[in-house]
N, C-alpha and C positions, 0 to 999 in steps of 0.2 A: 862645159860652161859656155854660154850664147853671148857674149860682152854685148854685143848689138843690140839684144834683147834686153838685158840689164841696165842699159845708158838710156834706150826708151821708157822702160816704166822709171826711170830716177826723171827726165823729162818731165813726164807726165804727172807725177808726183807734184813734184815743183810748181810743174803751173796750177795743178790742184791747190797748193797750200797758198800761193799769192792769191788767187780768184775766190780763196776764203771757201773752197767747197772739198775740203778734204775730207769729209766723210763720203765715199762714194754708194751711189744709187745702189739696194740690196737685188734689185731683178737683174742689172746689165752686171754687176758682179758675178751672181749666179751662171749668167747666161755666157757669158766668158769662160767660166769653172767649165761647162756644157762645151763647149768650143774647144777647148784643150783635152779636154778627157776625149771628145772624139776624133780629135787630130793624132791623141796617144792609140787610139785603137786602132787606127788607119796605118799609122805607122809600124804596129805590132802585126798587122796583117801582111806587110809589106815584107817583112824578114826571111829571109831564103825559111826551104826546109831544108831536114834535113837527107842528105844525101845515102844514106847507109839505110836506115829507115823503108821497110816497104811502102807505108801511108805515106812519106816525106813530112812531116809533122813539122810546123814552124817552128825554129831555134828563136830561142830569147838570150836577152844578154847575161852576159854572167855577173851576178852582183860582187863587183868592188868600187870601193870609198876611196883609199887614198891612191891607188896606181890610176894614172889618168893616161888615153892614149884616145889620138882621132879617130879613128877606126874602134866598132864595136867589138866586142870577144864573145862567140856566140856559142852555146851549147844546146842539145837536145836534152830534153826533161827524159824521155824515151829510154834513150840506149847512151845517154853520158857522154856523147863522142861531142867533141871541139873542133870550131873553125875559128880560125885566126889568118884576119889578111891584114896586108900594111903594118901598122905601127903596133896592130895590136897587143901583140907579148915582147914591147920592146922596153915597156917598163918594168916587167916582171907577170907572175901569171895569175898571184890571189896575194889580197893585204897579208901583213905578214900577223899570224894568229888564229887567218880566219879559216877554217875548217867546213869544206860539202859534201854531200855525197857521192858526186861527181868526180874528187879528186882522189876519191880514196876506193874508186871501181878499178876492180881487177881485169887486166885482159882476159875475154872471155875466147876459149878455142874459136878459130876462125871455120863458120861455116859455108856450103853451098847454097845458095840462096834458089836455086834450083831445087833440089832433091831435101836439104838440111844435109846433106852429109861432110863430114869435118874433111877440109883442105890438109893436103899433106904439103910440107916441104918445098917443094915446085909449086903450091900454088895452083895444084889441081884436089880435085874433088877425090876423095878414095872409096866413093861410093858412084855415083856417073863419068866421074873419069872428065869430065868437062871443067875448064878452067874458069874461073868467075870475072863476065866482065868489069869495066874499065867502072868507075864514079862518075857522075856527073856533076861538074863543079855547082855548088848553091847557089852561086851571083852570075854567072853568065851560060849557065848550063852544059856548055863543053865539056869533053870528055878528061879526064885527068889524068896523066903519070905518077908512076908510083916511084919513088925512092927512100934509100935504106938512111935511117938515122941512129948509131946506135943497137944493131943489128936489128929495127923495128922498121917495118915497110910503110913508108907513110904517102898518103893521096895528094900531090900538089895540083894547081891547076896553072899554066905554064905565065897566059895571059894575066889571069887576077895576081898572079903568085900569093893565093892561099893555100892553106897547108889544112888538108883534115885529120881529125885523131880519133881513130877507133876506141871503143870503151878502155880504159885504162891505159891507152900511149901516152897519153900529156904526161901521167904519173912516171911514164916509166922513161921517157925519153929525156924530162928536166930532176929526174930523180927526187919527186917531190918526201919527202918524209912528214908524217901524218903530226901535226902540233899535239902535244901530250901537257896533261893537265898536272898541276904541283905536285900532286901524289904519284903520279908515275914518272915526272923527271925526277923526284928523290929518291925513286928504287936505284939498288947499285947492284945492276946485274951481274957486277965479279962477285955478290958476295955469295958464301956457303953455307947451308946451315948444319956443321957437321954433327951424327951425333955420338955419345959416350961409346963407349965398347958396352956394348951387353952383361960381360962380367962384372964391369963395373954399376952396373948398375939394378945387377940382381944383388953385388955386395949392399948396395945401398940399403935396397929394399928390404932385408933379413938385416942389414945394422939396427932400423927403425924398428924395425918388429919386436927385438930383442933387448933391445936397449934405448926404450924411446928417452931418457932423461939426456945419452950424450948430443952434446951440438954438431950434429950430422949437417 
């Protein structure tokens, strides 16, 4: 929310409506709409990429309504991984309800971005035997440390102190659980469906046959 920006066009309104010319001109309307849509582009170009990424593909923000924070909450459309600096997850991490594709991506094995061969344990490659370098932070490019949240290794950068989350860490390090629809919160997963004994139910079957008039 711009309050600066909102008490100018209330301004500007006002003296529109005193000087009797509240309907305003349809070209410099337009060419305003023009003005904003390219300031939105400039600004979307401007957005780190991301850092995990071989292209580095710009992060866009992550759509939430009601959690408000000064700092944007950025993800890759790519590989689902999240960057969060400042304030960003200090209100929470998605409206409560709302449901992405992004929150509900699995850690995917960690590989070597060298060879593709999957990282063991230590953090080396068990196919070149070479350890994968460091991140480079999305806002000021520096190299990043890594530390453990959760038993989950995650990229900070020391200066920005942002924090990045490889595909399914956000999920796993704030424990998100996936919002489920009325038909699946009324399943009661203690229950059983147990069934007859067998005997009883071949009795059944030969009581009907033989005697379909009793009330079986």
């Amino acid at each position: 929310m711009n309050i600066a920006a909102d008490e100018a066009w209330v301004a500007a309104a006002r003296e529109r409506a005193q000087k009797g010319t509240w309907e305003r001109d349809g070209d410099a309307l337009f060419a305003e709409l023009r003005e904003q849509a390219e300031a939105m582009h400039a600004s979307r170009a401007q957005l780190p990429g991301c850092p995990s990424c071989v292209t580095h593909p710009s992060m866009v923000p992550f759509p939430r309504y009601e959690l408000v924070s000064m700092d944007p909450f950025l993800f890759c459309g790519a590989c689902y991984g999240f960057w969060a600096i400042g304030d960003a997850l200090g209100s929470g991490i998605a409206d409560p309800g709302f449901d992405h594709p992004a929150l509900r991506a699995v850690p995917a094995p960690r590989r070597c971005k060298e060879c593709m061969g999957f990282l063991k344990p230590d953090n080396v490659c068990a196919k070149c035997g070479k350890a994968p370098g460091t991140l480079n932070c999305p806002s000021c490019a520096q190299p990043m440390g890594r530390f453990s949240e959760r038993g989950i290794f995650l990229d900070q950068c020391g200066p920005c102190r942002g924090t990045w989350f490889d595909t399914g860490e956000i999920a796993a390090v704030y424990q998100l659980v996936p919002p489920q629809g009325l038909a699946m919160s009324m399943v009661d997963e203690h229950a059983t469906d147990e069934e007859l004994p067998g005997w009883l139910l071949a009795a059944g079957a030969l009581a009907r046959a033989f005697l379909p008039f009793l009330p079986l």
